[in-house]
Legacy VTK file of the C-alpha trace (Angstrom):
# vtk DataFile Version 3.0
C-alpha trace
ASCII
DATASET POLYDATA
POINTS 173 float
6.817 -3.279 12.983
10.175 -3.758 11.439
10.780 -5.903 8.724
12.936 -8.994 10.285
15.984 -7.586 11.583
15.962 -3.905 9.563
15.036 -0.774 11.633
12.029 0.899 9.982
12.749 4.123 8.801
10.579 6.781 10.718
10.637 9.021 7.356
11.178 7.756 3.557
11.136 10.999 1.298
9.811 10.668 -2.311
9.901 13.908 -3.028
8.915 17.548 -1.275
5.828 17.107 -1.150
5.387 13.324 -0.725
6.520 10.871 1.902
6.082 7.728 3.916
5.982 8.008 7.382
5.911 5.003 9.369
2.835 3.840 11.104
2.124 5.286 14.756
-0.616 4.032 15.678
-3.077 6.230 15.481
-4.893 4.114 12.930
-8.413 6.529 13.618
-6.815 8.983 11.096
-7.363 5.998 8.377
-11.132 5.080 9.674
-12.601 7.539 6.836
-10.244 6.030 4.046
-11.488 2.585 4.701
-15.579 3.313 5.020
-15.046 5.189 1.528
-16.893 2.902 -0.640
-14.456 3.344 -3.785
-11.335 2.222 -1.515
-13.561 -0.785 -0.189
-15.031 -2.125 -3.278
-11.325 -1.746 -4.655
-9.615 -2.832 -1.814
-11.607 -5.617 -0.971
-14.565 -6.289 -3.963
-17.312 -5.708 -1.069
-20.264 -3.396 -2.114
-22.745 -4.133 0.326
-22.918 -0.830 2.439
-23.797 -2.281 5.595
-19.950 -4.412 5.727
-18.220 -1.413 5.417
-15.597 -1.344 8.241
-15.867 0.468 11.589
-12.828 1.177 13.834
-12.742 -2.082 15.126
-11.871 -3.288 11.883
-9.489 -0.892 11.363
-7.918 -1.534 14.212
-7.528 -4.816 13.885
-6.099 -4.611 10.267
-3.533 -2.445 11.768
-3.160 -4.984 14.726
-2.022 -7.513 12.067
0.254 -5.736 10.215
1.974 -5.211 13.732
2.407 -9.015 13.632
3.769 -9.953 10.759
7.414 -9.602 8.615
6.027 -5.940 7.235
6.689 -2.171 7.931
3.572 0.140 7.421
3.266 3.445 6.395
0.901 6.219 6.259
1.444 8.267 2.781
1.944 11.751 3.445
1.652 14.829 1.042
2.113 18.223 1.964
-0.780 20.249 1.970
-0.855 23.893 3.517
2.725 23.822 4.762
2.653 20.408 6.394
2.716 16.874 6.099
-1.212 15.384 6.210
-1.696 11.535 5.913
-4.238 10.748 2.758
-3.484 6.881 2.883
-1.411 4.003 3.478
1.233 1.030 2.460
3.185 -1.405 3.374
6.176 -3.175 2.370
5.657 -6.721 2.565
7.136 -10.237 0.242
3.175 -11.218 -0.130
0.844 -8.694 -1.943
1.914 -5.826 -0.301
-1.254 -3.304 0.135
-1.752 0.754 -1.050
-4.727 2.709 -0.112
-5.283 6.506 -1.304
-8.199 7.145 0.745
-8.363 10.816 0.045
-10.395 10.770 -3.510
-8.506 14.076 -4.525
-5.093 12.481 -4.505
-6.164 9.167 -6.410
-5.313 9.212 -10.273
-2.618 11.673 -10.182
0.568 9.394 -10.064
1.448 9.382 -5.789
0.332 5.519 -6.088
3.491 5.003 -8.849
5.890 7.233 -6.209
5.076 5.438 -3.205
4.414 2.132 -4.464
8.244 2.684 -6.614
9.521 3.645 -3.000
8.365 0.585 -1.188
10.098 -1.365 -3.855
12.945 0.373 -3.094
13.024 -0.648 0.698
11.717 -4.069 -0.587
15.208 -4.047 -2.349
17.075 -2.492 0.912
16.113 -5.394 2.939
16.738 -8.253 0.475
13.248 -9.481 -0.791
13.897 -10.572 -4.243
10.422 -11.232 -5.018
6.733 -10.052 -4.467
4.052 -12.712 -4.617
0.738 -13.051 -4.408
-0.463 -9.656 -4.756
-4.146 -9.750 -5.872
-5.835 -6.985 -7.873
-9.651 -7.403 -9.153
-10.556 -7.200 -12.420
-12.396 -4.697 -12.686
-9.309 -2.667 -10.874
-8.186 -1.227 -14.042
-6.525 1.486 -12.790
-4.552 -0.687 -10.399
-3.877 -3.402 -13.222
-2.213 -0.514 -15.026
-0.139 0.455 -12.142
1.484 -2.723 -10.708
1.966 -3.704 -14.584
4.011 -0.032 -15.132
6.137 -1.113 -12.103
7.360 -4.802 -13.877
4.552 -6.501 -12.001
3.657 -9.638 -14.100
0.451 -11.599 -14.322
0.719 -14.977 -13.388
-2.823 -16.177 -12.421
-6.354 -15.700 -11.621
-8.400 -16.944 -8.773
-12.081 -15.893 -8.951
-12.583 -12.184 -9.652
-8.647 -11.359 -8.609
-5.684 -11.101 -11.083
-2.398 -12.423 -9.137
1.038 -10.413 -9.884
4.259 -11.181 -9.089
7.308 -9.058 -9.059
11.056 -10.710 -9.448
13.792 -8.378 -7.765
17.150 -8.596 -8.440
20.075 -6.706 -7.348
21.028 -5.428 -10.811
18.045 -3.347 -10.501
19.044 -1.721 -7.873
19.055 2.504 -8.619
LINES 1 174
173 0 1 2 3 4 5 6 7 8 9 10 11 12 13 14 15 16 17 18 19 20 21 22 23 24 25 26 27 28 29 30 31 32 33 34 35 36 37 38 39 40 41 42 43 44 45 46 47 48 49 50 51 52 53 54 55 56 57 58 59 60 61 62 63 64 65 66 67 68 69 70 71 72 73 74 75 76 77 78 79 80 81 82 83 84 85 86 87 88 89 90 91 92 93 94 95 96 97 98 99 100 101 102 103 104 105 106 107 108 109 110 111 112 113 114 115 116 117 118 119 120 121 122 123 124 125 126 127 128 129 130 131 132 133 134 135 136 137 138 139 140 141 142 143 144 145 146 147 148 149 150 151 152 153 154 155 156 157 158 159 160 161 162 163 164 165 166 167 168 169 170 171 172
């Protein structure tokens, strides 16, 4: 779904071998991403194996996102001579989500490109802040991440950490 009144770009390059590619909806590709219990108990602090999501849940995240003033994307790398999808994002003012749901991709810096790119659009469409986005705290990895990007921490509510990023047009690139 397009951001207010912006077309959605069908393609954002981040570099040759990494891109966003806006959501189709064939949300069955990201079924495995969300029942992987790493993404879950990141994602959403739930470790009890029998609440991990089925398609249905899926589906309806998806459904939402659909709804409301946000463009989603499926994060793309190329692999074997083509574009495969290993997770998602989307650019949102309120606590705009990332997933790498392919384990092999995590830790090796495609959450700093992509999440630097949705800034970017952030930026293109005049949001001049992100709120409210929640990270556990036992997310380390994610703590690190959002903090790299100018993310600031500005409160806590039970087990989450809430950031906030101020955007302003000087920081344009």
């Amino acid at each position: 779904m397009p951001y207010r009144n912006f077309k959605q770009p069908e393609i954002i390059e981040i570099d040759t071998n990494l891109r966003l590619r806006a959501y189709d909806g064939n949300y069955q590709v990201a079924v495995p991403w969300y029942q992987n219990e790493v993404v879950y108990y990141n994602s959403e602090g739930i470790t009890d194996k029998n609440k991990i999501p089925d398609e249905e849940y899926v589906k309806g995240m998806y459904e939402y996102f659909q709804k409301i003033d946000s463009e989603m994307y499926f994060i793309e790398v190329m692999k074997d001579g083509k574009f495969i999808p290993i997770g998602d994002a989307a650019m949102k003012e309120e606590n705009p989500p990332i997933v790498i749901g392919v384990d092999e991709y995590r830790g090796i810096g495609i959450g700093k490109k992509v999440m630097t790119a949705i800034i970017n659009r952030a930026r293109e469409v005049g949001i001049t802040r992100i709120t409210e986005t929640t990270i556990y705290e036992y997310n380390i990895a994610s703590q690190k991440l959002y903090e790299s990007l100018g993310f600031k921490r500005v409160g806590v509510r039970g087990q989450e950490y809430i950031y906030e990023l101020l955007l302003f047009v000087a920081d344009m690139p």
